[in-house]
C-alpha positions, -999 to 999 in steps of 0.1 A, spaced: 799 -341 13 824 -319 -3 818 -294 -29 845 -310 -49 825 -347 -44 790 -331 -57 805 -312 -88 824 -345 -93 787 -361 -95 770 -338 -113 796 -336 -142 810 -372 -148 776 -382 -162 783 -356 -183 816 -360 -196 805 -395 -201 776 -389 -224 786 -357 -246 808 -376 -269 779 -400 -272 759 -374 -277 782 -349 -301 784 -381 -324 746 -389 -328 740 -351 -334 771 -352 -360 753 -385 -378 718 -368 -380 737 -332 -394 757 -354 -419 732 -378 -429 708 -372 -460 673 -360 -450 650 -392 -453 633 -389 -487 594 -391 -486 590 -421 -506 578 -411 -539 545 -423 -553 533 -435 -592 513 -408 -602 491 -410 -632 492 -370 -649 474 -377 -680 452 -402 -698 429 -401 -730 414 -420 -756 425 -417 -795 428 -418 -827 463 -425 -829 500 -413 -813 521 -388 -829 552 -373 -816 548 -395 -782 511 -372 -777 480 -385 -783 462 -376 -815 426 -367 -820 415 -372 -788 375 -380 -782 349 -400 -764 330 -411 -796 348 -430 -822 330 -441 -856 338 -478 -857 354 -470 -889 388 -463 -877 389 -495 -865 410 -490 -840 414 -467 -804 444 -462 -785 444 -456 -748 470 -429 -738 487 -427 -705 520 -406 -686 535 -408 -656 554 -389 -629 569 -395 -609 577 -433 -616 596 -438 -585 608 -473 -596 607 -496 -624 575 -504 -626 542 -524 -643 508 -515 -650 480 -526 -668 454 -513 -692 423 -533 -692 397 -528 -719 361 -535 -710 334 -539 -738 297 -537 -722 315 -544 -689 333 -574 -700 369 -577 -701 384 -579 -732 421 -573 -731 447 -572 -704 477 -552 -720 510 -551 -696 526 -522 -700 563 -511 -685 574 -482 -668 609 -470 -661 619 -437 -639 616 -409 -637 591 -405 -660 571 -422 -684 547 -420 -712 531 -453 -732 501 -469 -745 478 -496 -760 454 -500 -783 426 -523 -795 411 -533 -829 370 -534 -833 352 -567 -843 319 -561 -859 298 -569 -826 318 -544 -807 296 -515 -812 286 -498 -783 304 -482 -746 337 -490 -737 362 -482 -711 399 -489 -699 410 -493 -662 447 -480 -660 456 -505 -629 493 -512 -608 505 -545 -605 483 -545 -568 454 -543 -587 449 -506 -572 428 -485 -603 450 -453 -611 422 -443 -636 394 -451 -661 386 -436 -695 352 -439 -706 343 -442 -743 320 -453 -771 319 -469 -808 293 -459 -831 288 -460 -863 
């Protein structure tokens, strides 16, 4: 076999694949690095009094019963999509409201809040949920009077 025959050999599979080759390299370089899909993360959560100035007011775990009312606090970021959760208020360990809440990127801060009967002395606590069910957190509190 010639010399000219083997370096033929050797370097035809090589002409043929470097443009291949040059191209996928030149795709990867010029594509966007793959983001690491982004997660809803629950930053802060509290029971209160009230809301002022989008920040919970007079935050506590005890709350005399005549306020009448709490308010469950919650933010979030990131909020990768438009999103829904849920806060679910518990009384003695039976649910008493389901309140749907939305959430919009890239951040978000919103609440809920419930009104006492009478009867409704006692512990409390709201499950901050996604639409999968998945708890993000739980606030534990109590009405006395």
């Amino acid at each position: 076999m010639s010399v000219r025959y083997r370096q033929l050999i050797f370097f035809l599979p090589l002409i043929i694949l470097v443009p291949f080759l040059s191209q996928a390299f030149a795709q990867k370089k010029d594509s966007p690095p793959e983001a690491t899909p982004r997660k809803l993360t629950l930053v802060q959560a509290a029971m209160c009094e009230g809301i002022q100035d989008n920040s919970p007011k007079n935050q506590a775990i005890v709350f005399p019963f005549t306020i009448g009312r709490v308010h469950c606090f919650s933010t979030f970021d990131p909020v990768p999509a438009k999103t829904v959760i849920y806060h679910k208020w518990y009384f003695r360990d039976k649910l008493r409201a389901r309140v749907k809440l939305s959430l919009k990127t890239p951040r978000w801060a919103t609440f809920s809040r419930i009104r006492f009967r009478d009867e409704e002395k006692g512990p409390w606590r709201v499950e901050i949920t996604d639409e999968e069910e998945n708890i993000l957190g739980i606030l534990r509190f109590s009405v006395t009077d």
